[in-house]
N, C-alpha and C positions, 0 to 999 in steps of 0.2 A: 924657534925663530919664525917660524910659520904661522904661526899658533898667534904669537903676537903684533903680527901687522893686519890679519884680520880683526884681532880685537881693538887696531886701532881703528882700521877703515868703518867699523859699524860702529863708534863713537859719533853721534848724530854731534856733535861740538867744531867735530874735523870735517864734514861736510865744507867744500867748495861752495859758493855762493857769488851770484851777481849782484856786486854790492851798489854797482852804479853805472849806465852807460851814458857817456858825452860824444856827442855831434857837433860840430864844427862845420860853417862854412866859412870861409875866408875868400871875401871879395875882393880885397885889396885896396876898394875905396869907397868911400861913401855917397849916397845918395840912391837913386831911383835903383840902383843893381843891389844896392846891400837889403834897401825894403821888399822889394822884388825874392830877395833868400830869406829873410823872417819871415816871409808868410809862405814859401814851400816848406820849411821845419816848422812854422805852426802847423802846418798841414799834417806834416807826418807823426809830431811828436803829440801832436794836440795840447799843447802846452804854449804860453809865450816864452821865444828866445828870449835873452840876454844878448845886447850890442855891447861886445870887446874895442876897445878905442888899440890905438899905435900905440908901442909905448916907447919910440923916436923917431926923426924923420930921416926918412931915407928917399934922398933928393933921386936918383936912378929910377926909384919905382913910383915918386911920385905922390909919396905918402910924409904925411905930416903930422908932429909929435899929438897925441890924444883923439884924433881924429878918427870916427867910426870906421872899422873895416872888416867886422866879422860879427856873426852871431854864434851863438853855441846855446845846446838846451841840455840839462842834463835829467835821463830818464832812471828811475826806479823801479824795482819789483817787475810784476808781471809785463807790464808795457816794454820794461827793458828785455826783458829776455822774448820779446815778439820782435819787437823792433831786430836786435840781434841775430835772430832768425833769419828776418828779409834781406838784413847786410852782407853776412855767409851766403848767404843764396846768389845774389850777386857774387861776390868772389870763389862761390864751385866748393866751399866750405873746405879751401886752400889757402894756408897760408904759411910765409918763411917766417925759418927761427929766429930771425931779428926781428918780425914784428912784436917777437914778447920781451917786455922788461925783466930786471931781474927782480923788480917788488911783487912778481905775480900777475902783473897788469898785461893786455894785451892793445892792439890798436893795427888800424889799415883805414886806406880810403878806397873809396869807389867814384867813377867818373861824370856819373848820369845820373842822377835822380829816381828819373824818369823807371831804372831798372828795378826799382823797389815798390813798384805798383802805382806810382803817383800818375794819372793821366794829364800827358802833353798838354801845354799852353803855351802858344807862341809867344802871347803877350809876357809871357815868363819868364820862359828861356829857360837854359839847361844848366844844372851845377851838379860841381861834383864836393861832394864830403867827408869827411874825417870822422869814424868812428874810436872810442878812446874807451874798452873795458876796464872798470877793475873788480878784481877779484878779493875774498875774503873770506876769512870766515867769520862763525856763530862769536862772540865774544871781544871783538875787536875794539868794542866801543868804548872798554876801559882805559884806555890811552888818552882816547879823546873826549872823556867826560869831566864836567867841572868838578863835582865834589869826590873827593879821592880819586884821581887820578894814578889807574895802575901800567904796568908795562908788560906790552906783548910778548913773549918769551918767542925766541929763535922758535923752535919748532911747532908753533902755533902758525908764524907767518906763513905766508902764501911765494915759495920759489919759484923759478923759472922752469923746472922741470914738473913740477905740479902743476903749473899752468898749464903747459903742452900736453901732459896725461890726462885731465879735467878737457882739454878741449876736445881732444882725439878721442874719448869717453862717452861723453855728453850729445857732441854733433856730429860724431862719424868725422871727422875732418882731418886731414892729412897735410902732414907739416915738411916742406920742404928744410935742406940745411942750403943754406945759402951766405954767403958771405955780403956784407951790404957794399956796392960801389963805391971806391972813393972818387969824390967829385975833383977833376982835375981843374 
């Protein structure tokens, strides 16, 4: 029994990987504050955002159906897993068992920017972001490729308790069990 979970674990197939990280700001409305956050995440990601429109209006907050309110960039490969780094570093490379899904995925925000190495500009101002991992592994693609499209078998995906061993593994990081508040 032994014998065969390290012969799975050094299966280079079954390696964990960072298949993708998304960033998220959400300004809530558009104009001079939302361009103002495309160019702190061009900064960081060194890539252009993508501007997220509303997708209804919601008279309370002031927002209107398709109306820019967010940017998000989404980072790859080695840049991901830097970037990744600076976000953990901010959060104390602590986080609760509800920030992970059950497809393997993880995700948190942070308050400030500014904690991720980016130097202060008033003219800027300060935001806070949403980081969104997912996790994968080697072989994945066959799912989502055009010609012969195959199916990822159960134990190939990437669980929720894989995710948390792969995190506590990799970054040293320590997972609280928490329950999430219900919002009354």
């Amino acid at each position: 029994m032994v014998a065969d979970s390290t012969k799975k674990d050094a299966n280079p197939m079954r390696e964990i990987v960072v298949k993708k990280l998304c960033i998220n700001i959400c300004v809530g409305e558009s104009g001079d504050r939302l361009t103002r956050a495309s160019k702190v995440l061009e900064q960081l990601c060194e890539q252009t955002p993508v501007l997220s429109r509303a997708k209804l209006t919601v008279r309370s907050f002031g927002i209107r159906r398709n109306e820019k309110i967010s940017c998000h960039c989404t980072v790859r490969g080695d840049r991901a897993a830097e970037l990744l780094e600076k976000g953990l570093k901010v959060k104390e490379f602590e986080l609760k068992s509800y920030n992970f899904s059950n497809t393997g995925s993880f995700g948190f925000g942070i308050n400030e920017h500014i904690d991720l190495g980016i130097k202060y500009d008033p003219s800027t101002g300060i935001y806070g972001m949403d980081f969104y991992v997912v996790l994968g592994r080697r072989g994945e693609r066959v799912s989502q490729r055009k010609h012969k499209p195959g199916k990822v078998g159960a134990a190939h995906r990437v669980t929720k308790e894989e995710a948390m061993k792969w995190f506590e593994k990799t970054h040293d990081g320590i997972i609280f069990q928490a329950k999430k508040k219900k919002s009354a």
